[in-house]
N, C-alpha and C positions, 0 to 999 in steps of 0.2 A: 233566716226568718222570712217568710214570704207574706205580703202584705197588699193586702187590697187600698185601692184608693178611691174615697169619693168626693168630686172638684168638680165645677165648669166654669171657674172664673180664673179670669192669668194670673189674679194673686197666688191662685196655690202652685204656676209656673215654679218658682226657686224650689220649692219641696220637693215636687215630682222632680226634677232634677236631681235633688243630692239624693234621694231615695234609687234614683235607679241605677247611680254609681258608687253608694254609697257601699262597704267593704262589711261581707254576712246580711245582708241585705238583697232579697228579691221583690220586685216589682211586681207581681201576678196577676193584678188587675187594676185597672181603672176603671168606675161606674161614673156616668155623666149624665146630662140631660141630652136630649134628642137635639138635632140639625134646626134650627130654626129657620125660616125667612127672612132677609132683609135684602137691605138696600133698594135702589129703584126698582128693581126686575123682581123686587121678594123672591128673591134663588133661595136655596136651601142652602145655610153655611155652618160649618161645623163651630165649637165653642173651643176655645183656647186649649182648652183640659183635651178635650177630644182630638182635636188638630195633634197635637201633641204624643199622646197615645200611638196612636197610628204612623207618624214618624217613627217613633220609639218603637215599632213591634208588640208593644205592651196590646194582654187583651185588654178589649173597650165593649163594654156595655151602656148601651142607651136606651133605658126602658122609659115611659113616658113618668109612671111612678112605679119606683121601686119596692116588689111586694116578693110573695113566697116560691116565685119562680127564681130570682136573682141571689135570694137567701139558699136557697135549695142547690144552687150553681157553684154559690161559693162555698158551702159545706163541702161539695167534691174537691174543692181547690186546695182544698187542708190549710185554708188561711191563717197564718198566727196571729196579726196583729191587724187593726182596721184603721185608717187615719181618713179624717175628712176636712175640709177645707171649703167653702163658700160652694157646698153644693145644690143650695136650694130646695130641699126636704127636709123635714123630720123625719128620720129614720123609724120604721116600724120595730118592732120588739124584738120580731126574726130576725132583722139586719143587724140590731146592734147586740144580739148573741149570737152571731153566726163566729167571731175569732177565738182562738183558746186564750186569746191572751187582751181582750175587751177592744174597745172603740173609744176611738182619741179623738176631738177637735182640736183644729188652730183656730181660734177665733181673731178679731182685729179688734180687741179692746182688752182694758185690763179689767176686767171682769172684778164685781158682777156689775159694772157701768156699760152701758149700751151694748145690750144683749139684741140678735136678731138680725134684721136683714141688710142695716145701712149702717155699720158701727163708723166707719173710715168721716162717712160724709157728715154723719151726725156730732162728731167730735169737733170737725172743720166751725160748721156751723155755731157749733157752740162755742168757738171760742177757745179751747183747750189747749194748753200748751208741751200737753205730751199725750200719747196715745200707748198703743203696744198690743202683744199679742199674748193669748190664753191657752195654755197647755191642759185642756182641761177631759175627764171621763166622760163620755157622754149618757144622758139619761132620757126618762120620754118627758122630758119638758126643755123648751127650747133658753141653750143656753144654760142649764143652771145646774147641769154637772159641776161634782171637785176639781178644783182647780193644783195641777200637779208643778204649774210651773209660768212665771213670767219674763217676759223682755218688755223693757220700754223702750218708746221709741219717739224721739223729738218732733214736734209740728211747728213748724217755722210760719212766720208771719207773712210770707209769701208764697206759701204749699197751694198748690190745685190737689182735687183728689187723686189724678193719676198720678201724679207727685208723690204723693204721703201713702199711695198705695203700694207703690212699688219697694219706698223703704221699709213698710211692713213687709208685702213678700219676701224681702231677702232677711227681714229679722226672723223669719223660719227656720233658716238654715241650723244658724248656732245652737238654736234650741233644741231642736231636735238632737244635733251631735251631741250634745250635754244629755239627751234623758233618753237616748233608742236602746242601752244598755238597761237599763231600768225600765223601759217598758216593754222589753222583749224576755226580759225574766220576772215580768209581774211583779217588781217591787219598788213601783214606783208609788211614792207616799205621795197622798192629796190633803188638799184642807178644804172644808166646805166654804162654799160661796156664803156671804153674810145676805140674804133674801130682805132684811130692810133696805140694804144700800142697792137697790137691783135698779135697774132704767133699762128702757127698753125703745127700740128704734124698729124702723117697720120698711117694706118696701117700697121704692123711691116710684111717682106716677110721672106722667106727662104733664097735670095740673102743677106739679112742683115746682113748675117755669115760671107760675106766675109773680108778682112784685107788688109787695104792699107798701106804699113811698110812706106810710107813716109810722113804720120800721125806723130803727135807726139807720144812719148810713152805714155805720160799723156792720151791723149783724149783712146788708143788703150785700157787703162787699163780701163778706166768708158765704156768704152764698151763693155769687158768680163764681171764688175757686172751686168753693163744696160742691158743687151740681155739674161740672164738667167731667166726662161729653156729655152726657144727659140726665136728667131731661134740661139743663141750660136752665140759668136766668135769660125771660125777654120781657117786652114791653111791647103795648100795644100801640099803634099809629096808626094812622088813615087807613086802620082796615086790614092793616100790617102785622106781624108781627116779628120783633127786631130782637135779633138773641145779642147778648151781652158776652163780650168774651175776655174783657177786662175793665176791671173799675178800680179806683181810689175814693177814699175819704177824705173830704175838706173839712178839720173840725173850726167852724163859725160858726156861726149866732145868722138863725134861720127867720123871718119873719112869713114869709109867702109861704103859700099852704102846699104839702105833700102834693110832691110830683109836678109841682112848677116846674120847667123850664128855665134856670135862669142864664144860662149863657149856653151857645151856641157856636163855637169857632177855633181857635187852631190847638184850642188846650186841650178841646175833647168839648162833651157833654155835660155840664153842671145840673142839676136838679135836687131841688129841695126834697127830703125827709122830714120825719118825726124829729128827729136829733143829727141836725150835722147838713154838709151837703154830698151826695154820691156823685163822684164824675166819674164822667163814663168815658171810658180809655180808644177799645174797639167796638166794634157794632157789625151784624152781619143780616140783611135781608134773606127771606126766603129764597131759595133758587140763587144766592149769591153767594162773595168770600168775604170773611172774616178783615174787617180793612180798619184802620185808625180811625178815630172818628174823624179827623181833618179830612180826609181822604172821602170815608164814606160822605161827608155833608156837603158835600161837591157835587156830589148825582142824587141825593136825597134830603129835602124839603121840612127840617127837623128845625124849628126857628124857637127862641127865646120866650116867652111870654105863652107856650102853649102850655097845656095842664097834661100831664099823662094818668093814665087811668090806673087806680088801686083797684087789687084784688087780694081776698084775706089769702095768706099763707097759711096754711096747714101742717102743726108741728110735725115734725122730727122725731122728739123724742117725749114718752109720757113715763108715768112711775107703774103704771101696771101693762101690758102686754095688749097691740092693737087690735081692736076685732078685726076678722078675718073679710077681706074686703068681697 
C-alpha cells in the first residue's frame, strides 16, 4: 500500500516512523511546508517532517501551498492511501481526491472538541485532564470529518506542551496498527462528528506571551506550561521583558491588586492575581538563560511593592471557528 504523507511538525515523528517500517506498507512521499528562517542568522532550516524525509530517502515535497501541480504528481505515484498529521493547510479538493483509498487525519484532540491549529496547548490551558488523538476522514472543512477511531491520552498536572505532545505523538502509533488494515481495504467504519459539541482553537501569536494578573493564578500557571517554547508567558519590567519558564500557585486570600509584587527572595517571585497568588519559579531576560528566580534577582532589580503591567489575553478557544487573521 503506498502512502503519501502530509506533516511539518515532530508530533507526526512516531507515524512517519512506524509507516516507513511498518510490514505491506510503503512510504512514497512526504508533503511539507518549505525551509523556513530562524534563529539569529534567519538561516533557512528545515521542519522536523522534512529533516526526517530526507534522512529517510523518502520523496519530499515543499510547495509553499499545495495546489494541482502536487495533486497531479501524486496521481502518477499511484498513491493508495493519504494520511496527514499537523501540516498546516487545508487540503484543496484535488489533494484530498487524489488516493484510491481517501485521506485520513491524526488530529490531537478527541474530537469534535478543539478542532484546528492549537488543540495540544488549548486543552493545557483549559484545564483538561485528558486529551487524545482523532482518526478521522478528511473533508473541506477544518476538522469536522467522521471520526473512524480514538485513543485517549492522560494530561498530568505537571505537563509542559512539549510533554503532552510527545505522549500524543507516540499515541499514533497503536492506532494506526489497530486500523491500517481497514483503511487499506476501505472499510473502515466512521461516525459523524456531533457539530453542536464542536470547539475550535486557532493559531498561536507572539502577543500570546502577554499576562493578565487579574486571571486566576490557576489558569496563569497552565499557561507558562501551555505556551512553551513559544510564544512563552512574560511580563513586562523596566522596559524589559522577562519570559517565565516556571510558576506555582499559592491558593490565599489576595487583598492588593493584580500584579502586585508581593515578595521578592529565595522562594521565587509571589505576585497577586484575580484569584490566588502566582509564584514565579524561573525567569529569563532577553539575550539571557532561563535561572531560578533566587538566582536571577541577584543581577536583576525585581523588588516587592512594584505593580506589574496587565495585558487582556486573547482566548484560545471559541465555539465557532477564528476569522482568518
Amino acid at each position: 500500500m503506498r502512502i503519501a504523507f502530509f506533516g511539518s511538525d515532530a508530533i507526526a515523528l512516531p507515524a512517519l516512523e512506524y509507516l516507513h517500517w511498518a510490514e505491506g506498507v510503503e512510504l512514497a512521499a512526504v508533503i511539507s511546508q518549505p525551509d523556513r528562517p530562524a534563529g539569529r542568522g534567519r538561516h533557512l532550516h528545515a521542519n522536523s517532517v522534512s529533516a526526517w524525509a530526507v534522512a529517510h530517502g523518502v520523496a519530499l515535497l515543499q510547495p509553499e501551498k499545495p495546489g494541482p501541480e502536487e495533486a497531479a504528481w501524486l496521481h502518477a505515484q499511484h498513491i493508495d492511501l493519504t494520511l496527514v498529521m499537523a501540516y498546516g493547510h487545508i487540503l484543496r479538493r484535488e489533494l484530498l481526491d487524489v488516493s484510491l483509498r481517501g485521506t485520513w487525519n491524526l488530529h490531537g484532540s478527541l474530537l469534535p472538541a478543539y478542532r484546528g491549529a492549537s488543540p495540544v496547548e488549548a486543552a493545557l490551558v483549559a484545564g483538561e485532564t485528558e486529551t487524545g488523538v482523532s482518526l478521522m476522514g478528511m473533508v473541506k472543512k477544518m476538522d469536522a470529518g467522521p471520526v473512524a477511531a480514538t485513543v485517549h491520552v492522560p494530561i498530568h498536572k505537571t505537563d509542559t506542551s512539549p510533554v503532552l505532545r510527545e505522549r500524543i505523538a507516540h499515541a499514533c502509533v497503536p492506532l494506526l496498527q489497530r486500523h491500517m488494515t481497514a483503511l487499506g481495504g476501505s472499510t473502515c467504519r466512521t461516525v459523524p462528528q456531533d457539530e453542536s459539541q464542536a470547539t475550535y482553537t486557532r493559531k498561536l501569536i507572539k502577543a500570546d506571551a502577554q499576562v493578565d494578573f487579574s486571571a486566576a493564578a490557576a489558569e496563569l500557571e497552565r499557561r507558562v506550561r501551555a505556551l512553551q517554547p513559544w510564544p512563552g508567558v512574560a511580563i513586562e519590567h523596566g522596559g524589559q521583558s522577562l519570559k517565565i519558564g516556571e510558576a506555582a500557585v499559592l491558593a490565599e486570600a489576595v487583598s492588593a491588586a493584580p500584579g502586585t509584587v508581593l515578595h521578592a527572595g529565595d522562594t521565587g517571585v509571589d505576585v497577586a492575581t484575580g484569584s490566588g497568588v502566582l509564584r514565579l519559579l524561573t525567569l529569563q531576560r532577553s539575550g539571557g538563560r532561563m535561572l531560578p528566580a533566587t538566582e536571577f534577582l541577584r543581577g536583576y532589580p525585581l523588588k516587592a511593592g512594584e505593580c506589574l503591567s496587565s495585558h487582556p489575553m486573547r482566548p484560545l478557544v471559541a465555539s465557532k471557528p477564528f476569522p482568518k487573521a
